[in-house]
C-alpha positions in Angstrom: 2.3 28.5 -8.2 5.5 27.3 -6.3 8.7 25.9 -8.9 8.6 22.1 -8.6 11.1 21.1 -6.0 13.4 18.1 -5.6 13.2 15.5 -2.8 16.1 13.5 -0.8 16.7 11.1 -3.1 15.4 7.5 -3.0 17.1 4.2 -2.1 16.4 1.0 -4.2 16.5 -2.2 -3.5 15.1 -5.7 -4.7 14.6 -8.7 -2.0 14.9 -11.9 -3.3 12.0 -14.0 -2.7 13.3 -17.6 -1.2 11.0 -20.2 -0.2 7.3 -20.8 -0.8 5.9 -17.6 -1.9 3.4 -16.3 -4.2 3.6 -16.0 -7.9 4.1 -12.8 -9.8 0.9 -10.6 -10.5 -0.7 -7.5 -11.2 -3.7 -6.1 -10.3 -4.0 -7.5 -7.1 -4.7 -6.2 -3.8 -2.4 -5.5 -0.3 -2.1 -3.7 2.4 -0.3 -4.0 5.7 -1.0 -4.5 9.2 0.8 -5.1 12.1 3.7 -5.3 10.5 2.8 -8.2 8.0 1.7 -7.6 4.3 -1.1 -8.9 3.0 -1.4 -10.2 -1.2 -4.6 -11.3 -2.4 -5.6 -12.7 -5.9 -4.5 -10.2 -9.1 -3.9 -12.0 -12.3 -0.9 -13.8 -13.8 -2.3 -16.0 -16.7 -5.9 -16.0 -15.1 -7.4 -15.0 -12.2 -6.5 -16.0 -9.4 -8.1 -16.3 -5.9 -5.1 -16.7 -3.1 -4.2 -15.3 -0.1 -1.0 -14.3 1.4 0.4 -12.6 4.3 3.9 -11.8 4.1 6.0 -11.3 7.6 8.7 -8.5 7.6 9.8 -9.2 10.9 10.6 -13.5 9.3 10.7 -12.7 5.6 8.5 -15.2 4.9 5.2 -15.9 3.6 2.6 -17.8 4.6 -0.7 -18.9 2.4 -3.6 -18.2 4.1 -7.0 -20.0 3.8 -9.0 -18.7 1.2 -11.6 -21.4 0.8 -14.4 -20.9 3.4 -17.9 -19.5 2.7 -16.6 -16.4 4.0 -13.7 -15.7 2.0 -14.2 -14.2 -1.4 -13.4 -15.9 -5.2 -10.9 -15.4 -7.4 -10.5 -11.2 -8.2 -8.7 -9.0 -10.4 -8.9 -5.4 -9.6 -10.4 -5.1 -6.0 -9.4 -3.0 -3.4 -7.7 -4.0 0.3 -8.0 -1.4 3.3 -7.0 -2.3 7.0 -8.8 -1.1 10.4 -8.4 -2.1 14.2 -7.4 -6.0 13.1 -9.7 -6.4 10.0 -9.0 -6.7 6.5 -11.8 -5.2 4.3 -11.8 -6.5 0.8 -14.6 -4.7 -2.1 -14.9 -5.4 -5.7 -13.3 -7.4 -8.3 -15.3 -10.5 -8.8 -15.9 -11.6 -12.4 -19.0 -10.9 -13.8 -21.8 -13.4 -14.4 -25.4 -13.7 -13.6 -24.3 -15.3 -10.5 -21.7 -12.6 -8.9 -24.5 -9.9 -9.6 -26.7 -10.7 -6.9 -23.8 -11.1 -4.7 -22.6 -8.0 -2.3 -18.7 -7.9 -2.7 -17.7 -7.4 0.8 -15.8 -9.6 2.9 -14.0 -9.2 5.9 -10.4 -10.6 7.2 -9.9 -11.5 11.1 -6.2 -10.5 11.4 -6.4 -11.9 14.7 -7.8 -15.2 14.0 -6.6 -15.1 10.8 -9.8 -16.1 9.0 -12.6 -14.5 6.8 -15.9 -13.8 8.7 -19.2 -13.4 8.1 -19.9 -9.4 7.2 -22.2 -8.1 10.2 -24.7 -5.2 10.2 -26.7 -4.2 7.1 -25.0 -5.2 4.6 -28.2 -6.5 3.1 -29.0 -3.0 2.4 -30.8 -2.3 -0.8 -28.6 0.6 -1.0 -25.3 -1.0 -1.8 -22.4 -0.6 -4.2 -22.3 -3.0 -6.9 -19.2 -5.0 -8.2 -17.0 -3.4 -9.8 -12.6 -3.2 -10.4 -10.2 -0.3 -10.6 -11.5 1.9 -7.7 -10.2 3.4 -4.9 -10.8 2.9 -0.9 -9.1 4.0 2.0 -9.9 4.8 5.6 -10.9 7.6 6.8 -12.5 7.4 10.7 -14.4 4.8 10.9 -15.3 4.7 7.7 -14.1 3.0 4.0 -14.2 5.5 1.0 -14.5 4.2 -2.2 -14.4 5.8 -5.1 -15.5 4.9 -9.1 -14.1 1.8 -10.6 -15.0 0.5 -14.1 -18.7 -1.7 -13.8 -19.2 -4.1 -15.9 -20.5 -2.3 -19.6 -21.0 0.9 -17.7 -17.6 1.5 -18.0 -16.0 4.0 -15.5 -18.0 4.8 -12.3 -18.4 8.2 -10.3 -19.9 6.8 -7.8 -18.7 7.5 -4.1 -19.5 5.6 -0.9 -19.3 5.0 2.6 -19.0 1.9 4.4 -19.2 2.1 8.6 -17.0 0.2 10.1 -19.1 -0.6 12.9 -22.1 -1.5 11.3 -21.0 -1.9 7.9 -23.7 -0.4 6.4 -23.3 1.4 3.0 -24.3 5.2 2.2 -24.2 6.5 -1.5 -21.7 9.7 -0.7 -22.9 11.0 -4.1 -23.6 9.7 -7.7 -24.4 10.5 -11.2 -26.3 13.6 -10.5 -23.4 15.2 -8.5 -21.2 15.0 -11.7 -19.5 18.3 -12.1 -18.6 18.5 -8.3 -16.2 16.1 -7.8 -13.6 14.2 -10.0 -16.1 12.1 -12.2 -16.6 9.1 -13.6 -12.4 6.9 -13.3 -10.8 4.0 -12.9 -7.4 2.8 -12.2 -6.7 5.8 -10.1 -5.2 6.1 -6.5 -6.2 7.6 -3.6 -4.9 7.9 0.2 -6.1 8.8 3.5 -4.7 11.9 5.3 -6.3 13.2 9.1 -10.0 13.5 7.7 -9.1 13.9 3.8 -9.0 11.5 1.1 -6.8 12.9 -1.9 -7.3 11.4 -5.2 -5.0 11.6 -8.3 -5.2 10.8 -12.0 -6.5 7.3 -13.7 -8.7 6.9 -16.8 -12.0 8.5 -17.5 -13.1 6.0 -20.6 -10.0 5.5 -22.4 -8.4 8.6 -21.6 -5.8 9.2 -18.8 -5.9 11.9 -16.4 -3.7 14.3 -14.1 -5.9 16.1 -12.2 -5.9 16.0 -8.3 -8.8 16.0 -5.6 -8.9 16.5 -1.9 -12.6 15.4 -0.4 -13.1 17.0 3.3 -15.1 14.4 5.3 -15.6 17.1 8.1 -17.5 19.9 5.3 -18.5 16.9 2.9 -17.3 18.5 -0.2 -14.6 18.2 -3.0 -11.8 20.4 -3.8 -9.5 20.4 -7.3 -6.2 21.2 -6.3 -3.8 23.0 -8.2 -1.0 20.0 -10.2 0.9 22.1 -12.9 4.0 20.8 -11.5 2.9 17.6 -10.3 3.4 14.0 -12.1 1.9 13.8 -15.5 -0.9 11.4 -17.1 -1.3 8.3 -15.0 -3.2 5.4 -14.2 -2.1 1.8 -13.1 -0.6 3.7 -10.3 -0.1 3.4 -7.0 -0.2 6.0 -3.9 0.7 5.9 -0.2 0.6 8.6 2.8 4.1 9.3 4.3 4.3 11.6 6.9 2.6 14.7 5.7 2.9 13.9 2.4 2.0 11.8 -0.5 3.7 9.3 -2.6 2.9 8.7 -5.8 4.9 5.6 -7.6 5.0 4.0 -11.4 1.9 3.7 -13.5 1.7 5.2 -17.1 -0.5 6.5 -19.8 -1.1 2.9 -21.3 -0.8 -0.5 -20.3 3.1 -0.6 -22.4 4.1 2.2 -20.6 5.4 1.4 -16.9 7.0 3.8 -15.5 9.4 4.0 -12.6 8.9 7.9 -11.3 8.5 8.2 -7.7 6.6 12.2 -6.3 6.1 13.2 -3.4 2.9 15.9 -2.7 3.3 17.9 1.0 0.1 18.7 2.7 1.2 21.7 4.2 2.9 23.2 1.2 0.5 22.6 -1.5 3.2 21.8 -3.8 4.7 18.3 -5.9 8.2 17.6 -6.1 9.9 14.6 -8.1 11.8 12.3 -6.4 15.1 10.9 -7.7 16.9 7.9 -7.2 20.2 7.3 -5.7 23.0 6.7 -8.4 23.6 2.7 -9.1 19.7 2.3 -7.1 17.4 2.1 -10.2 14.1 1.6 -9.2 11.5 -0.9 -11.5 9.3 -0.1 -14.4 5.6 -1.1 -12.5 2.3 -0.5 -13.4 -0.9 -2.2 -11.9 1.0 -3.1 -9.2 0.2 -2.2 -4.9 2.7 -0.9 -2.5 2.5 -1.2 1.4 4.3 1.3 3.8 5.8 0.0 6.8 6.8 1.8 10.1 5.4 4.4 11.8 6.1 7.3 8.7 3.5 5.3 6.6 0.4 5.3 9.1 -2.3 7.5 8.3 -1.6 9.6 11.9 1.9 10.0 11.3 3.5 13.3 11.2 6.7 14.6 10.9 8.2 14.8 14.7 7.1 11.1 15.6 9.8 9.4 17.1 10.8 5.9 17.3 11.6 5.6 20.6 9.1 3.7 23.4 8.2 6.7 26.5 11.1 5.3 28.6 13.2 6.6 25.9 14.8 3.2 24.9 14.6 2.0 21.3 12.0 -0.7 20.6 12.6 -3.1 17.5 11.6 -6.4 17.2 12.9 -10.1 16.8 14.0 -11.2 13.9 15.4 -14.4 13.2 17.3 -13.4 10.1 21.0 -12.3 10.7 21.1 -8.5 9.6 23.8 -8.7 6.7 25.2 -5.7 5.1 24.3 -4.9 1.9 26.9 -2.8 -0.4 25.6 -2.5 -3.4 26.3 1.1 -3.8 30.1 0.4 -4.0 31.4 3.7 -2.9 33.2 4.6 0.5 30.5 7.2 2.5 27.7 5.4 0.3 24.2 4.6 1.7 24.7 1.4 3.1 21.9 -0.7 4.7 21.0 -3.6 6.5 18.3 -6.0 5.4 16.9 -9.7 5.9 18.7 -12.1 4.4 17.2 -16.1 5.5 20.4 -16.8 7.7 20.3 -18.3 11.0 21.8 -17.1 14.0 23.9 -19.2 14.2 26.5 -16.7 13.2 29.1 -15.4 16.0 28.8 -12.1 15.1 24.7 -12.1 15.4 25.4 -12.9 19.0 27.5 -10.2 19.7 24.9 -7.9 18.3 21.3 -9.6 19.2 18.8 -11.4 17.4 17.5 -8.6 16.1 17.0 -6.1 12.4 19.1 -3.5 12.4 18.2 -0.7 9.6 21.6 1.5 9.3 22.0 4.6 6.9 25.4 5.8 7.3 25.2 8.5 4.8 22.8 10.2 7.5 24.6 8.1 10.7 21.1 7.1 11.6 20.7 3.4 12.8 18.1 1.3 14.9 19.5 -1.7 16.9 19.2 -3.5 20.1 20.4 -6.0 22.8 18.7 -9.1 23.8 16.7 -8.0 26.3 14.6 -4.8 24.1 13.2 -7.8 22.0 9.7 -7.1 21.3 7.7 -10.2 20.5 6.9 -10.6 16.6 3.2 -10.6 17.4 3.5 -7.7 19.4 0.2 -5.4 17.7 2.3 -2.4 17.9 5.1 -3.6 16.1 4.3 -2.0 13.3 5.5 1.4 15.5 9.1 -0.3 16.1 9.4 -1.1 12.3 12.1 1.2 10.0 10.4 2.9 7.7 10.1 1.3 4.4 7.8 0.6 1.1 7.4 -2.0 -0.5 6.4 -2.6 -4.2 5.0 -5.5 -5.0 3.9 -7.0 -8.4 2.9 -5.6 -11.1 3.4 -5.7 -15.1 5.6 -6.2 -16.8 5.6 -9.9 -14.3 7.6 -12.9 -15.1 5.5 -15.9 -15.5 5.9 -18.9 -13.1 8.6 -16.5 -10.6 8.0 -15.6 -7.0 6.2 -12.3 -6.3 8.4 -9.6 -7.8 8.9 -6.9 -3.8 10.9 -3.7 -4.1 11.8 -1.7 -1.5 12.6 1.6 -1.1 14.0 4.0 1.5 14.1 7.9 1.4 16.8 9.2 2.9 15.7 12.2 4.5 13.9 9.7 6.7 
């Protein structure tokens, strides 16, 4: 097995929330799509049951309707997972007589920007039940979900399917596949990589775990992969694809033990290396809290020659209608030095001279993305998301401040 290796390091920052936003929270659920992040319910005091969708591009958020017969309750726990302009939302409903007999599935229209009906067979007799703490990603055309803790069962081994095009359900395997695959968790992570879903850690029972799983959709089977040098007991954790790798972020082995250690697994290489943080960029303590990768590094497809540029060869960002101010926070001469929203209008002489647009500079690596007036893509543009810089934002989590806008981290590597 390969020495543990060390990572570019990482780049730290927090963005003051300004505005209506939503309240601090943990366990909740997001995930983004073109462009825009999307918050729903999690816990503060109680349960709660709204809906956000925050815009990148504006640095804003907007409350979304979350009342219809469509849209779900208040949840704690459930997972979020994006696919061609729908939002699929599983799990975390309270548990009563009542949300038993309920399948908990609904479905976001990005587009319309409202919950719809669920179409197909979803009144299958074989169907997952409710349950919070488990994994789902996208893999095809197809959600993956994995375990979770149900109800007085406790932790779930359970692995499904849902088609996206029919949104029927298929039972992937259950109790009496036990010894092939990682067993019964919760509060684990997972991502989607080509036609793999890689699974890490959580807590079988009361016990945490480190162990690391690769299922192949193509063979249908379950590999344990090899994590002597990988991170260590975890669950409340969180886990994104970037590039051809995977990035593992906070967590702990209890529920008073957030920590702030960011890893990074590579495909291709088999092997875990820790990531560090810049000097004077200390990233936060976080546990059962969601991150959201933005630009074209964090989709599922990315690899590590995509380039930013449109096929005529000219950069492609977006309109933003907050002046780009430099942020120098580092302090040092040759420091990493970047440029993020700040709520100012354009009002500014010297946002005329350089556009009405983000500009995401790192001048340790003299890489910057800019534009004049006329490359402006339209906000709403569906491929933004490809024109984006790539960043990752944490949002939420414990320890939360009660009553205080939506804790959001983000963080750069800088070998991007």
């Amino acid at each position: 097995m390969p020495a543990m290796s060390h990572s570019s390091p990482s780049l730290w920052k927090q963005l003051p929330q300004s505005g209506r936003s939503p309240r601090d929270r943990f366990r909740h659920a997001c995930c983004s799509c073109n462009g825009n992040v999307y918050v729903l319910g999690g816990r503060e005091n109680s349960c709660l049951g709204d809906f956000w969708k925050y815009s990148v591009v504006y640095n804003e958020w907007t409350e979304l309707n979350c009342t219809s017969e469509a849209a779900p309750e208040e949840l704690e726990g459930h997972s979020m997972v994006a696919h061609e302009g729908f939002l699929y939302v599983f799990g975390g409903m309270l548990d009563s007589a009542y949300t038993q007999c309920r399948c908990a599935l609904w479905v976001f229209d990005v587009a319309k920007q409202k919950w719809v009906q669920c179409r197909g067979k979803t009144s299958s007799p074989e169907t997952p039940t409710n349950r919070k703490g488990h994994s789902a990603v996208a893999v095809g055309s197809a959600m993956l979900m994995y375990g979770g803790y149900v109800d007085i069962k406790g932790s779930s081994q359970d692995f499904w399917s849902l088609d996206f095009d029919t949104t029927a359900w298929s039972l992937l395997s259950g109790s009496q596949q036990a010894s092939l695959g990682p067993g019964p968790r919760h509060s684990h992570s997972a991502v989607a990589y080509q036609d793999c879903m890689y699974l890490f850690g959580g807590l079988k029972g009361l016990r945490e775990q480190r162990d690391f799983w690769r299922w192949n959709s193509c063979s249908h089977t379950w590999s344990s992969l090899r994590n002597k040098s990988g991170p260590p007991r975890l669950m409340g954790h969180s886990a994104v694809a970037y590039r051809d790798s995977m990035l593992v972020f906070g967590g702990g082995e209890s529920q008073n033990s957030p920590t702030n250690c960011l890893w990074r697994y590579g495909f291709a290489a088999q092997t875990w290396s820790q990531v560090t943080s810049h000097p004077d960029s200390d990233p936060p303590d976080k546990i059962h809290h969601c991150c959201a990768g933005l630009g074209p590094s964090y989709r599922s497809d990315a690899g590590p020659g995509l380039q930013r540029t449109s096929p005529d060869g000219k950069l492609r960002p977006f309109k933003n209608k907050c002046f780009p101010v430099p942020l120098t926070f580092l302090g040092s001469e040759g420091a990493i030095e970047l440029q993020t929203f700040a709520p100012t209008t354009l009002t500014d002489s010297s946002a005329q001279s350089t556009g009405s647009c983000l500009t995401f500079e790192n001048k340790t690596f003299r890489k910057q993305w800019s534009c004049t007036e006329d490359d402006l893509l339209d906000p709403e543009d569906a491929d933004i998301a490809q024109h984006l810089p790539d960043l990752l934002l944490v949002l939420g989590g414990r320890p939360c401040t009660r009553q205080s806008p939506v804790s959001v981290w983000q963080m750069t590597l800088t070998d991007s």
